[in-house]
C-alpha positions as CSV (number, residue, x, y, z in Angstrom):
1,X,186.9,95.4,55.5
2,X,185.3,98.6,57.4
3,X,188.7,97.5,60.0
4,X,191.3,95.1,60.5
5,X,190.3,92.4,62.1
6,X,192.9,90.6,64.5
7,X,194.5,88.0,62.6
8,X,194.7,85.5,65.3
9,X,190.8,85.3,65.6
10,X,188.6,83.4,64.0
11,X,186.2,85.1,62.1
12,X,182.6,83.8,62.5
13,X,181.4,83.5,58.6
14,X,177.7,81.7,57.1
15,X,178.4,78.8,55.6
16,X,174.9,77.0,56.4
17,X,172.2,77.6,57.2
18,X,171.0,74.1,58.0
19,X,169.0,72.9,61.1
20,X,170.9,70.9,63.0
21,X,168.3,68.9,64.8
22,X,166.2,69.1,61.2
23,X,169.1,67.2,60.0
24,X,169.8,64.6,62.7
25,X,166.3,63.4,62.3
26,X,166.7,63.4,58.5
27,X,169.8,60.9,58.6
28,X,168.6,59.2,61.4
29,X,165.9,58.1,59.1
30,X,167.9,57.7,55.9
31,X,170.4,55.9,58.0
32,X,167.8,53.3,59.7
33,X,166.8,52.2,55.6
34,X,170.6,52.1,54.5
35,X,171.8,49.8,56.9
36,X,169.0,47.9,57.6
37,X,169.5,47.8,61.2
38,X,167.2,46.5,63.8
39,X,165.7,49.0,65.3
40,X,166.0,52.9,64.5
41,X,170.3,54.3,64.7
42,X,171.6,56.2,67.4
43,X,173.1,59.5,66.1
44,X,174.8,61.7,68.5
45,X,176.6,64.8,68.7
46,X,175.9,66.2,65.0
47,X,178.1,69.6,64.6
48,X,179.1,71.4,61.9
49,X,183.3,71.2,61.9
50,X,185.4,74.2,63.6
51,X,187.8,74.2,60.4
52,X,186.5,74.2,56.8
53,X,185.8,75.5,53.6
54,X,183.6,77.7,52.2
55,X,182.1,75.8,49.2
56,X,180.1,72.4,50.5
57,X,179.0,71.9,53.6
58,X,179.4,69.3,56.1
59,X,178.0,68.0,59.1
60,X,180.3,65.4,61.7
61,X,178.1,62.8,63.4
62,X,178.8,59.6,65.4
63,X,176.1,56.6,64.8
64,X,175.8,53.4,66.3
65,X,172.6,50.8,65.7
66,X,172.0,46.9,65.9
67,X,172.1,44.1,63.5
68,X,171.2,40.4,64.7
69,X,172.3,41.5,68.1
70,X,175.4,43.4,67.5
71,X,176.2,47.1,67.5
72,X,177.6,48.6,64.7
73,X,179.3,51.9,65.3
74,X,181.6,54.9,63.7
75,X,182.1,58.5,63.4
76,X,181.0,59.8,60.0
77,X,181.1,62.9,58.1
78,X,178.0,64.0,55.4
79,X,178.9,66.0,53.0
80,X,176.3,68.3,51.0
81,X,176.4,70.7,48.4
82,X,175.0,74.0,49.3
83,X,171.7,75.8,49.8
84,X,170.5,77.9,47.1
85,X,170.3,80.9,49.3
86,X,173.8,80.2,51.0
87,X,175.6,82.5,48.5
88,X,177.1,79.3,47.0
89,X,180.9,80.1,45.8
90,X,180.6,77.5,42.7
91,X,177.8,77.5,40.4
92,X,177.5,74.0,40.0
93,X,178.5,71.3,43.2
94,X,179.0,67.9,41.7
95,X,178.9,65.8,44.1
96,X,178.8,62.3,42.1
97,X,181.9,63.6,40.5
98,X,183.9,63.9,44.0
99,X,182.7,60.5,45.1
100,X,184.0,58.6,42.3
101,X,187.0,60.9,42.1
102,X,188.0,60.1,45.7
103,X,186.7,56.4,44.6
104,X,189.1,55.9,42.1
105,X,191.9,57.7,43.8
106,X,191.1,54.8,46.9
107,X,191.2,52.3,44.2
108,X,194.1,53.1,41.6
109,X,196.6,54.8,44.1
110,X,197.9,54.2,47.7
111,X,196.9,57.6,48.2
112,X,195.4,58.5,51.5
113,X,191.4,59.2,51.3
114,X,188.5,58.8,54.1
115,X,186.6,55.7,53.9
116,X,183.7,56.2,51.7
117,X,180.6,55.0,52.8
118,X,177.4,56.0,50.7
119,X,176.5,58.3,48.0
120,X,172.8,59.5,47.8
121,X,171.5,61.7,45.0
122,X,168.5,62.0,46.4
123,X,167.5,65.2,47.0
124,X,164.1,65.1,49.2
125,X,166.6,63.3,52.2
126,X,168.5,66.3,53.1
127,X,167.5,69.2,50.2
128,X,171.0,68.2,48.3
129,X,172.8,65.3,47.3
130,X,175.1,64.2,49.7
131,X,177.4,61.4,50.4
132,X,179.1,59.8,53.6
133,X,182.2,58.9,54.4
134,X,184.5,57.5,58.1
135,X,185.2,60.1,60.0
136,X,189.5,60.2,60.1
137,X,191.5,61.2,63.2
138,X,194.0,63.8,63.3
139,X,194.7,67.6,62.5
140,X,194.9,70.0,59.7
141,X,196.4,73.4,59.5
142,X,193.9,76.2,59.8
143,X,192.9,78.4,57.4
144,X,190.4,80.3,60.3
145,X,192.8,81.9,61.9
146,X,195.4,81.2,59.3
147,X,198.0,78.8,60.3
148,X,201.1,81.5,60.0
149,X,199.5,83.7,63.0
150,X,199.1,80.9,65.2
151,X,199.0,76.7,66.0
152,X,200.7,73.0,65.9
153,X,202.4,74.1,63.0
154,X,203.6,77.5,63.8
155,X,204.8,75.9,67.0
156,X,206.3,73.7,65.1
157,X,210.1,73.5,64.4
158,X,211.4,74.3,61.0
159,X,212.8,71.1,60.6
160,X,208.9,69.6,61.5
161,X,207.1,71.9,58.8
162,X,210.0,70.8,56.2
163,X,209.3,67.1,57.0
164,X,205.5,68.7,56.6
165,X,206.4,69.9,53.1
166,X,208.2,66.9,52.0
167,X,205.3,64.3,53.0
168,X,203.0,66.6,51.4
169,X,204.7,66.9,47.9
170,X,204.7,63.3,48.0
171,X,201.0,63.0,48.3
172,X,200.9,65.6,45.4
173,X,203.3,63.3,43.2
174,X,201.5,60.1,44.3
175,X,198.3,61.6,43.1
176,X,200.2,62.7,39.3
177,X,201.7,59.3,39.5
178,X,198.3,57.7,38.5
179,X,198.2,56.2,35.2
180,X,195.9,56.5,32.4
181,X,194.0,59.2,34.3
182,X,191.8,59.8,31.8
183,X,190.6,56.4,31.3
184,X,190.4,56.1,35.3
185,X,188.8,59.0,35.9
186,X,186.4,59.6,32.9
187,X,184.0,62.3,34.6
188,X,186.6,64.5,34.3
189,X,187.7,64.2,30.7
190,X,187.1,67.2,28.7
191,X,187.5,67.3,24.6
192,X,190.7,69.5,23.5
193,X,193.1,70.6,24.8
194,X,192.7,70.4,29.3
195,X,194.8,73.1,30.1
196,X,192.3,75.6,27.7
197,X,189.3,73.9,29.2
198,X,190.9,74.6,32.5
199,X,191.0,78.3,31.9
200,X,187.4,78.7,29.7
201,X,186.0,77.0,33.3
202,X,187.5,79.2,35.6
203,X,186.3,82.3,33.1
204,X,182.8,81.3,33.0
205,X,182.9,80.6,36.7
206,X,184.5,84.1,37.0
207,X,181.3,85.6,35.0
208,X,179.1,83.7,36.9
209,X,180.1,84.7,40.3
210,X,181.3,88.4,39.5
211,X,181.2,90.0,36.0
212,X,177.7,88.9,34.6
213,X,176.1,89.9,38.2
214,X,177.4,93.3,37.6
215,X,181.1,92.9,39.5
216,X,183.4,93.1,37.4
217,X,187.1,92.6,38.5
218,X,189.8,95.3,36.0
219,X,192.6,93.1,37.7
220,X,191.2,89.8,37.1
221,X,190.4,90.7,33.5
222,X,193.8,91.8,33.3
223,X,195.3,88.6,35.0
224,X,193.2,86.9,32.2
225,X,194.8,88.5,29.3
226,X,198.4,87.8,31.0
227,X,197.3,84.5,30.4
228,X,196.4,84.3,26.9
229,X,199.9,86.6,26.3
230,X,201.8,84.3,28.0
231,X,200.7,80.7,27.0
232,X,202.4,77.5,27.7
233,X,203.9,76.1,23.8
234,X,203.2,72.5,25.4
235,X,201.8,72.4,28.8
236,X,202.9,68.7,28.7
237,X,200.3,65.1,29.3
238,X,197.6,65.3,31.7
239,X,197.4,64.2,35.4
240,X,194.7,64.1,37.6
241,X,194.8,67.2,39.4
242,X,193.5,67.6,42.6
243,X,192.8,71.0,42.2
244,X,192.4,71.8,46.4
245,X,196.1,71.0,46.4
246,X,197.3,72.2,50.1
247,X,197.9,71.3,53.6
248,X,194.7,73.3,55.2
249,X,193.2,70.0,53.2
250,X,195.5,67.2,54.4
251,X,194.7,65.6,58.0
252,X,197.8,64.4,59.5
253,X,198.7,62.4,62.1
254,X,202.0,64.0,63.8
255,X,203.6,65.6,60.4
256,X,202.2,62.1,58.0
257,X,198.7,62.9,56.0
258,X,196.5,60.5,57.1
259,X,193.8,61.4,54.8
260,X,193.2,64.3,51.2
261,X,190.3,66.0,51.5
262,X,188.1,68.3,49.3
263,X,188.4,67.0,45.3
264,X,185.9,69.8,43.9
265,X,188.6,71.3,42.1
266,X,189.7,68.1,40.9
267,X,190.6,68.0,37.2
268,X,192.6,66.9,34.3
269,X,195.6,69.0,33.3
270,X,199.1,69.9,33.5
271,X,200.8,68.9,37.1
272,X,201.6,72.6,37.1
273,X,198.3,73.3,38.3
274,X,198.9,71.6,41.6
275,X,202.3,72.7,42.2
276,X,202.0,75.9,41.7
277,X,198.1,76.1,44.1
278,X,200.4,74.5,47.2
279,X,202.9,77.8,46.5
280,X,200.5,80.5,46.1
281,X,197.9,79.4,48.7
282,X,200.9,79.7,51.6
283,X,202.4,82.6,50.0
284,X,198.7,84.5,50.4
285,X,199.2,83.7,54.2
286,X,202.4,84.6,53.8
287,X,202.0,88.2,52.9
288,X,199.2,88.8,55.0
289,X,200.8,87.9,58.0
290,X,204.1,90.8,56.7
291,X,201.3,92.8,55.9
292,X,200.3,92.9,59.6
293,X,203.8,92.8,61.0
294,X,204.1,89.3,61.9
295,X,207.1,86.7,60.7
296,X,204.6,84.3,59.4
297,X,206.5,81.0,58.6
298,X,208.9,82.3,55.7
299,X,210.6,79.1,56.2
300,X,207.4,76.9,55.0
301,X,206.5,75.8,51.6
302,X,209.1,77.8,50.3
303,X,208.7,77.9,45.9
304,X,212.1,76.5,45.6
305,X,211.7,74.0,48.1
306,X,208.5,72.5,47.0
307,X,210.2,72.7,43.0
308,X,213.3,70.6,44.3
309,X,211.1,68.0,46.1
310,X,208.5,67.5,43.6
311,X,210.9,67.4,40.8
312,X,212.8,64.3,43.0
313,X,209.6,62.6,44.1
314,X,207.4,63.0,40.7
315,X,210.6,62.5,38.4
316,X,209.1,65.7,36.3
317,X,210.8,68.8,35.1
318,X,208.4,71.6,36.1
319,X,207.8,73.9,33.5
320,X,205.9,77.5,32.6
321,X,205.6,77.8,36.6
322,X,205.1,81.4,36.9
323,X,202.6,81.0,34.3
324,X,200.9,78.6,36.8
325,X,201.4,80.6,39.8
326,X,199.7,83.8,38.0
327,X,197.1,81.4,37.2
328,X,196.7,80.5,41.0
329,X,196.6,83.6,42.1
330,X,193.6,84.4,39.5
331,X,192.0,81.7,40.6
332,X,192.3,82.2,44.6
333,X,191.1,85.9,43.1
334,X,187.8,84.8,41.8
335,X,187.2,82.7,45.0
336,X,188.3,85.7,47.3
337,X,186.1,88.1,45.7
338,X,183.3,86.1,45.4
339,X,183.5,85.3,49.3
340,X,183.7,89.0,49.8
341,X,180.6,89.2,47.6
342,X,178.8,86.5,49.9
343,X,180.1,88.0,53.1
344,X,178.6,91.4,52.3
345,X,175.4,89.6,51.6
346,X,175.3,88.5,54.8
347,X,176.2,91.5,56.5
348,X,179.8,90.2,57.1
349,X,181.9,92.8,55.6
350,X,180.9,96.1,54.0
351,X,181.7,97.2,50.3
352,X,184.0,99.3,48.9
353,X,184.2,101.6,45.5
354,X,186.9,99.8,44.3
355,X,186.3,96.6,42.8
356,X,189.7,95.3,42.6
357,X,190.1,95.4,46.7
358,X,187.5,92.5,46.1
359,X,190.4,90.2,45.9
360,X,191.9,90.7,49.0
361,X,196.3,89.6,47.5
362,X,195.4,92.3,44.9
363,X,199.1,93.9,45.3
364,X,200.4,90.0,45.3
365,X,198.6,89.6,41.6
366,X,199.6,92.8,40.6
367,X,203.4,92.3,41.4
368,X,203.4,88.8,39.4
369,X,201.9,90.3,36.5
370,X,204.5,93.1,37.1
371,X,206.4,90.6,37.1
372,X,208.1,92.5,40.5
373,X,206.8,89.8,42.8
374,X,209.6,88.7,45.1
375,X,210.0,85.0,46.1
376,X,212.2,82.9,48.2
C-alpha cells in the first residue's frame, strides 16, 4: 500500500459491478416463473451485503407475491459467480458444485446450512449461474475491518470467544464426522491420491492468477518446494473439507453458529486442511494487528486450543500440522496476492518492485518456513 491505512476502517474494495435495479428486474421476472405466483413478486430492498468475500458475489433481497390468495414471503440471498471483467480471484466458480455440497451437507449431517431454495444454470437470467437460498439471521465476525481491531467479538469476554472457539471446532468436527464422503459428495472426488490433487490445484490456480500472467511470487515458489521437502508419509482417509474453514464464515446467533457459509473451497482431503485454515486465518489478523500496535485477541483461536478441542470433539489425532499450516499460509498467499493484483487493477492500491510484498503475511510465511515462527 502507497500508506497505511487505519485498521479500524473499512476499506471500500470492487467486488461487482452489477446494476442493482438491472438485477431487481431480472429476479423479479425469474422469480414470477419459479414460483408461479399470481401476479408478478414484490422484491424490495436488494443490496449488496456490508460483510463478504471477495470471490462470488451476492445480492440480499426480501420477496413476497400471491398464490390462490395468500402471500408468500422471505428474505433471500442470490448468489453469483463473478463477471468476467471483475478481476475474478478463482479461475473457475462452480456453482452447481456448492449447491449440492451445501445440499448434501443439509441432508447427511446436522450441520447448520441456509435453506436452499433454487439453483439456476442459466446464464441469460442474471449473466452467471446463480442459485438462492433463506436469508439467516444473526452475525459474523468481520473480516472488513478485521475482527481483532474492533466489534461483538473483540468486545467480547475471553471466556465468550473460547465458548466461540469451542462451538466452532464442533461445527468443523461435525462436518469431518460425515461418512462415506466420497460416495456422498461425488463432485468432489478426485483420482489419486487427494491431498496431491489438493496441492497440483492450488499450483495451477497459483499460475493462473500470478505466475503465467507474468507475477511470479520467489516466496510462494519457495513455500511450494517446502512442501514437496516436507511431505506427509500418510496424510490419513479423506473428509469432506470445507475448505473456507473460519468464523468470518459462520453466522451465529449470541456465540452458537446458526448457519456455514461459503463451500467454494470445499474438498476432499486430510482434516488437516481445515484445522490448520481456522489457525492461520486468525493468526494473519493476529499479526497485523501487533504489527500496528494493537493487542489483537491473543487469547482467540489460540493453535493449541483449537488442537485440544478438535482432537476431543472429532476423536482424531492431528498430525503433520505445521505441514498444514505452511500450506495455509500458501494458500491465503495466492489469494492475498491475487487481491492485491485485482485491487491495483482497479486503482485500489498501487504496485510495488518487490513481488513477494504481494502477499501481504510475507514475514509470517517466511518465519514458518524458517521454521522461527512463534505460536501460542
Amino acid at each position: 500500500m502507497s500508506e497505511d491505512p487505519d485498521p479500524e476502517q473499512r476499506r471500500q474494495l470492487t467486488t461487482s459491478a452489477r446494476d442493482l435495479d438491472d438485477l431487481a428486474e431480472r429476479l423479479t421476472r425469474w422469480l414470477g416463473d419459479r414460483v408461479g405466483c399470481d401476479g408478478t413478486p414484490v422484491l424490495t430492498d436488494l443490496r449488496r451485503p456490508q460483510a463478504g468475500g471477495m470471490s462470488s458475489s451476492s445480492v440480499l433481497f426480501d420477496a413476497s407475491w400471491q398464490v390462490d390468495g395468500r402471500t408468500i414471503s422471505d428474505s433471500y440471498v442470490a448468489r453469483m459467480a463473478p463477471e468476467d471483467d471483475s478481476f475474478p480471484v478463482f479461475e473457475t466458480y462452480d456453482l452447481a458444485r456448492q449447491y449440492a455440497v451445501m445440499a448434501g451437507v443439509a441432508e447427511h449431517s446436522s450441520v447448520p446450512v441456509p435453506p436452499l431454495c433454487w439453483f439456476e444454470d442459466d446464464e441469460s437470467v442474471l449473466g452467471a449461474p446463480f442459485f438462492v437460498m433463506r436469508r439467516v439471521d444473526g452475525r459474523i465476525p468481520e473480516d472488513n475491518p478485521p475482527y481483532v481491531f474492533i466489534g461483538w467479538l473483540f468486545d467480547s469476554t475471553a471466556e465468550q470467544r473460547m465458548l466461540l472457539t469451542r462451538n466452532t471446532i464442533d461445527v468443523m468436527a461435525a462436518i469431518h464426522a460425515i461418512p462415506d464422503p466420497t460416495a456422498k459428495f461425488p463432485a468432489l472426488a478426485v483420482s489419486g491420491d487427494s491431498l496431491r490433487a489438493h496441492v497440483d490445484a492450488t499450483r495451477a490456480w497459483y499460475r493462473w492468477a500470478l505466475a503465467d500472467d507474468g507475477y511470479p511470487i520467489p516466496l510462494l515458489e519457495r513455500a511450494f518446494d517446502w512442501l514437496e521437502q516436507h511431505w506427509p508419509q500418510d496424510p490419513g482417509p479423506d473428509v469432506l473439507s470445507w475448505g473456507d474453514s473460519r468464523p468470518g464464515n459462520i453466522i451465529y446467533r449470541e456465540f452458537d453458529p446458526v448457519a456455514v457459509l461459503d463451500w467454494e473451497m470445499a474438498a476432499l482431503g486430510p482434516r488437516e486442511l481445515d484445522v490448520a485454515w481456522v489457525i492461520f486465518i486468525h493468526r494473519f489478523f493476529q499479526d497485523l494487528a501487533t504489527q500496528f500496535g494493537q493487542p489483537g485477541l491473543p487469547d482467540f483461536l489460540r493453535r493449541a486450543d483449537v488442537v485440544d478441542r478438535y482432537q476431543q470433539a472429532a476423536g482424531h489425532q492431528l498430525r503433520d500440522l505445521d505441514f498444514y499450516l505452511v500450506y495455509s499460509a500458501l494458500r491465503h498467499g495466492v489469494v492475498m496476492a491475487r487481491i492485491k493484483r485485482r485491487m491495483i487493477h482497479f486503482g485500489e492500491d498501487t504496485d510495488t518492485p518487490d513481488r513477494d510484498d504481494y502477499v501481504m503475511h510475507r514475514k509470517s510465511l517466511e518465519a514458518l518456513l524458517d521454521g522461527t515462527y512463534e505460536w501460542d
